[in-house]
N, C-alpha and C positions, 0 to 999 in steps of 0.2 A: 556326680563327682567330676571335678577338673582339675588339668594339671596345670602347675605354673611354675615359673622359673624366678620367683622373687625373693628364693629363701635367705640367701646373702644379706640380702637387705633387709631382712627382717631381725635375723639373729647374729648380725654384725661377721667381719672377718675371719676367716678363716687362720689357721695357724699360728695363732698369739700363743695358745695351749701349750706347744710344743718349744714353746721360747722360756715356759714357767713351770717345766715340769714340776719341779717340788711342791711350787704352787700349787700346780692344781691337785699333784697327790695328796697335799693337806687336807685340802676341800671335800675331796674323796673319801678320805680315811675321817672327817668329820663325819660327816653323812651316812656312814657304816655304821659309826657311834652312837648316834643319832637315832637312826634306825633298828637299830639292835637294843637300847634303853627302851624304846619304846614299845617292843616287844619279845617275843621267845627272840635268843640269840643263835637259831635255828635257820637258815635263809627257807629251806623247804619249809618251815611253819611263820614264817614272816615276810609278806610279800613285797614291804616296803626295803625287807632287810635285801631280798632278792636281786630287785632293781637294783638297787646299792652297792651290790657284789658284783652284780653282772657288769655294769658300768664302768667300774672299779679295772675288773678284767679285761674290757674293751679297749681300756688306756694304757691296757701292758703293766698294770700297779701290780707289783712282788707280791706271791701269794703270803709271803711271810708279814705285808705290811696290813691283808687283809682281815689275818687272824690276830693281829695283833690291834686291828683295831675295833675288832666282836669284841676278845677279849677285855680290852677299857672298860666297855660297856660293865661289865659285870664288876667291875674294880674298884673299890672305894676310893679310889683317886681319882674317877672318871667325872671332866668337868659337867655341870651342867649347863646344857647349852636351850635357851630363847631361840623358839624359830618367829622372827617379826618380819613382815612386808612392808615397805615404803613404798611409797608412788610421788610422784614429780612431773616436772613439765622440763623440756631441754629446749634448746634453741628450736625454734620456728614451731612450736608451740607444740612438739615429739613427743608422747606418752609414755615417761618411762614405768618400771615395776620393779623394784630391786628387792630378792629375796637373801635373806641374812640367816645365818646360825653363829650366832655369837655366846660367848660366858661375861660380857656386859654389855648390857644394853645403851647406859649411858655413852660409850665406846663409841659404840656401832651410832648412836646416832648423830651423835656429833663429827664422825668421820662422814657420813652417808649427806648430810645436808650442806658440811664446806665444800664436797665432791661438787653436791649441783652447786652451791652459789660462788666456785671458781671457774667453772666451767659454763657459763651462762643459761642453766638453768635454774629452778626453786622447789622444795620439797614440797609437797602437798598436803592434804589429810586424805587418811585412809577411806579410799573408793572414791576417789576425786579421777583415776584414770583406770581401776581395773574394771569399771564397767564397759570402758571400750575394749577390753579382750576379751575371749574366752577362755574359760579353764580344758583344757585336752589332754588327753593322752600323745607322745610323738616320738615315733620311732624313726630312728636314722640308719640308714645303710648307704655305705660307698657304692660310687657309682661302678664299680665295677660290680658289681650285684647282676649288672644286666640293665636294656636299654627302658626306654621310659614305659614301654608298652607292656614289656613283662611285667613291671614294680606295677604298674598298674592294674593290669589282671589281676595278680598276689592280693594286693589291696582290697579288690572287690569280693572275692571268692572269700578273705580272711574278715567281712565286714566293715572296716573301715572306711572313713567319710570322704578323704581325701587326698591328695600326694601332691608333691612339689617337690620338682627335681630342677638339678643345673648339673654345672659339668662337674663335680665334686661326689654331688651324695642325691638321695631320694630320701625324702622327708614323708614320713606318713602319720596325717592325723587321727584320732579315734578318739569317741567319746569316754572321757577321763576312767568312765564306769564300767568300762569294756576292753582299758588294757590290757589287762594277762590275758584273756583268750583270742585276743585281734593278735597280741604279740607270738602265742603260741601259735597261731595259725599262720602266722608268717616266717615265723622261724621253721616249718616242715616244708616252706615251698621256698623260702633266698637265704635259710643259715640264720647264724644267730648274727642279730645287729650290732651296731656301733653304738646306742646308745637306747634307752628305754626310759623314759622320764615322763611325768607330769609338767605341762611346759602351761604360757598364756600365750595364747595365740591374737594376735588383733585382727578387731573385726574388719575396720577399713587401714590405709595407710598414709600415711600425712609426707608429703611431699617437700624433700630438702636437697638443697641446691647450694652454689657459691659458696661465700665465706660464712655459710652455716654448718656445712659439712664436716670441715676439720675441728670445731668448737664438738659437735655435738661427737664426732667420735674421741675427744679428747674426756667429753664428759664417760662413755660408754669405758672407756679403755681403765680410765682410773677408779672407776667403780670395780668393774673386773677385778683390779689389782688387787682391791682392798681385803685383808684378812678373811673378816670377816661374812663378806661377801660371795653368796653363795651362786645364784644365779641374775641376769641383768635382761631385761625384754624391754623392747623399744617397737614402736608403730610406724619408723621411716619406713622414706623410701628413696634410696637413692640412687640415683642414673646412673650406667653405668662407668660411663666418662667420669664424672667426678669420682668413683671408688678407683679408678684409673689413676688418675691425677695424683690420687692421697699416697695412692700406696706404689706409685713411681718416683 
């Protein structure tokens, strides 16, 4: 196991979230939906539904917005939502993955593919770029959890493969299959997390610079935005001068 400080640049900027709250509570209360259709509307008997709730709560989402959106689930007015994956390529030839829950699909792809070809990237076929990731488990905690050495220990002692931390948060990966009991076992030694998801992690990181920089976060940012648009992973890696430069 090693620690690294590159998570920024893997999973793009910090604090866009808190610019689009509504937004992301949509996202949120989708994925509750979502989760909850797909099984008992139970979080204790639905693991996925758990994850969902608990995350939900992480973001300070209104307990009223969470039982309101189990309840959908059960509702015959509840849409039915396509969970599809695209993959693409961005500037300087960047792996993207963009995960969707949409009630059309026609929608979602025709939004998902002007995203890359306004933004100087190209949509792909499916496993053109998620063989360069891996599928993991990845839990998040603020760095005020404690310094890199403790999340560390926690990590080992709870199973998990790896961690990467900055000055923000500690990132801990675990294999996708060993979630809930890495996560359990972490939440009795640093509290309950900031986040609990199934993520793609990349294997290696492709290197971007100059005037590729603000193209490829323009592409990231407008994917994000997009409704339908559930989560966005990308394989840069960018210096930290130029995330400097962007976001001065």
């Amino acid at each position: 196991m090693a620690g690294h400080s590159k998570f920024k640049n893997i999973m793009h900027r910090k604090g866009r979230a808190d610019a689009a709250r509504s937004k992301l509570f949509s996202k949120l209360s989708r994925e509750i939906t979502v989760a909850a259709k797909s099984g008992m509307p139970d979080p204790a008997m639905n693991p996925r539904l758990r994850l969902a709730v608990a995350n939900a709560k992480a973001e300070s989402m209104p307990k009223d917005n969470i039982d309101r959106a189990i309840k959908k689930a059960s509702g015959g007015d509840a849409e039915t939502y396509e969970e599809i994956r695209y993959e693409g390529f961005g500037p300087g030839g960047v792996g993207v993955i963009v995960e969707v829950l949409t009630d059309n699909r026609n929608r979602a792809a025709s939004n998902v593919r002007s995203i890359f070809a306004k933004n100087g990237g190209n949509l792909g076929e499916t496993g053109a770029v998620s063989f360069m990731f891996d599928r993991v488990g990845q839990i998040t905690y603020p760095a005020s959890v404690g310094g890199e050495d403790k999340v560390m220990e926690a990590a080992i002692e709870a199973g998990a493969d790896d961690v990467e931390s900055d000055e923000e948060s500690h990132v801990i990966y675990t294999a996708f299959e060993q979630l809930s009991e890495v996560a359990q076992a972490l939440e009795a030694s640093l509290g309950e997390a900031k986040s609990t998801t199934i993520a793609w992690r990349p294997k290696t990181l492709t290197p971007v610079d100059g005037e590729q920089v603000p193209t490829l976060m323009k592409l990231i940012d407008s994917l994000e935005d997009d409704d339908d648009v559930q989560n966005v992973y990308g394989n840069y890696d960018i210096a930290d001068e130029d995330l400097a430069k962007l976001e001065g």
